[in-house]
BAVO-530308 format. One line per 5 residues: number of its first residue (from 1); for each residue z, x, y of C-alpha. Coordinates in nm, 4 decimals. Each point is the difference from the previous one (the first is absolute). Example, Ala and Ser with C-alpha at 12.3 -4.5 7.8 and 13.67 -1.06 7.14 Angstrom:
% BAVO-530308
1> 0.7800/1.2300/-0.4500 | -0.0660/0.1370/0.3440
% end
This chain:
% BAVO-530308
1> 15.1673/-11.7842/2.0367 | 0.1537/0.3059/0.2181 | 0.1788/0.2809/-0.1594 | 0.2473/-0.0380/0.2996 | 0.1519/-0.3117/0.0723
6> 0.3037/-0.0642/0.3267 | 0.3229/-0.1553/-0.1236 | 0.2288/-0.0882/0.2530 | 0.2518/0.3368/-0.0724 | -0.2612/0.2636/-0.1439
11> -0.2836/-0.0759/-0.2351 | -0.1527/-0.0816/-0.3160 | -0.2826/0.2640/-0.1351 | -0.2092/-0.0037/-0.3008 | -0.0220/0.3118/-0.2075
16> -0.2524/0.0852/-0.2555 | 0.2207/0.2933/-0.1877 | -0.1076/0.2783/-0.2412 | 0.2584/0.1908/-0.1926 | 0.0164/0.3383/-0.1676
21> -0.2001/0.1772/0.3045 | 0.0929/0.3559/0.1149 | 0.1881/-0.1126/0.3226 | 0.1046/-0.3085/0.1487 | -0.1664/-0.0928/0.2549
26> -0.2578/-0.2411/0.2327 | -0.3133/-0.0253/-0.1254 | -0.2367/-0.1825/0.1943 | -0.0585/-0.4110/0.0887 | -0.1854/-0.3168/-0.0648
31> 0.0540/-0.3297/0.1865 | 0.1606/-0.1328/-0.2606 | 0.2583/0.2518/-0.1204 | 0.1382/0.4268/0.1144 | -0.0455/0.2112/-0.2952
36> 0.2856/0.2267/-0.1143 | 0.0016/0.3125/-0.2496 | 0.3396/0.0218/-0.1670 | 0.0970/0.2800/-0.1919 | 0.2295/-0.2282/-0.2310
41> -0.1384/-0.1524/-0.2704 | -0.0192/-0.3922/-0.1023 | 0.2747/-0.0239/-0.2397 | 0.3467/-0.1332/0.0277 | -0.0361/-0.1220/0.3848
46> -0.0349/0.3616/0.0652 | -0.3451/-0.0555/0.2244 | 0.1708/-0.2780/0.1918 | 0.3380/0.1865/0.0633 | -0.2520/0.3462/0.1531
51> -0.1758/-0.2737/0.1991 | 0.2757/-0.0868/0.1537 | 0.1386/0.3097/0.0604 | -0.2530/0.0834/0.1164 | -0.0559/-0.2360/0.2638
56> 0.3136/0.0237/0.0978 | -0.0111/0.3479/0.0748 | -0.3379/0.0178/0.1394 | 0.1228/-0.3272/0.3030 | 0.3303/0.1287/-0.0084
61> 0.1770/-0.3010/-0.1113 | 0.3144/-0.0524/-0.2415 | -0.1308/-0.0754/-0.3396 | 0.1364/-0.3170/-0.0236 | -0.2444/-0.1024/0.3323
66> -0.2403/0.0792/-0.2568 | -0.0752/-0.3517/-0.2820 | -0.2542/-0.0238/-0.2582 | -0.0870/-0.3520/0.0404 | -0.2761/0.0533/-0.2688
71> -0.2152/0.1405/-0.2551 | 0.2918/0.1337/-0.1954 | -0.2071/0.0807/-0.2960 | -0.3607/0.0209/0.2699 | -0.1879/0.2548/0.1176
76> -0.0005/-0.2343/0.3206 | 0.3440/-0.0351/0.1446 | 0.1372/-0.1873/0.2864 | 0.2758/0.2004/0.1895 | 0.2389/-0.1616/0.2293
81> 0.0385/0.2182/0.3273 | 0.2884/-0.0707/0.2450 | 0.0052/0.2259/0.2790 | -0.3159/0.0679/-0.0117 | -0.2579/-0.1272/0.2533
86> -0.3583/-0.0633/-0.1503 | -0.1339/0.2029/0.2597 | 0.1690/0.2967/-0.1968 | -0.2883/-0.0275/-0.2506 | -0.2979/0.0490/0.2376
91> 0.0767/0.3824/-0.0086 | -0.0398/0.0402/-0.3496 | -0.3779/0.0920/-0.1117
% end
């Protein structure tokens, strides 16, 4: 399974989240999902709603470009992307 996969508008990208870190930010990869440090913690949807901020802030996308499709209550989320070309992702370590 890729972390990255093409959609015909953007993509769909698997995220392996930790909350409660000292910045948001990228965090490394594996083949199977992008790791993200949020500095929100896992309570409330609060974790999902900095993820998405995030994101779209990072890609520079409205927020609402920017879908949880799943993991709600995961570590392991899968965020909807439109907009955003999968090739996007390569630059990030």
């Amino acid at each position: 399974m890729n972390a990255v996969t093409v959609q015909a508008d953007g993509c769909t990208v698997t995220f392996k989240v930790v909350p409660r870190a000292s910045k948001s930010e990228f965090a490394g990869r594996e083949e199977a999902w992008i790791k993200v440090r949020l500095q929100a913690p896992p309570v409330d949807g609060k974790a999902n709603d900095a993820l998405i901020a995030f994101l779209a802030d990072y890609f520079k996308v409205p927020r609402r470009d920017v879908v949880l499709v799943a993991g709600q209550t995961s570590r392991l989320k899968i965020v909807r992307l439109a907009g955003v070309p999968a090739e996007r992702f390569n630059a990030i370590p």
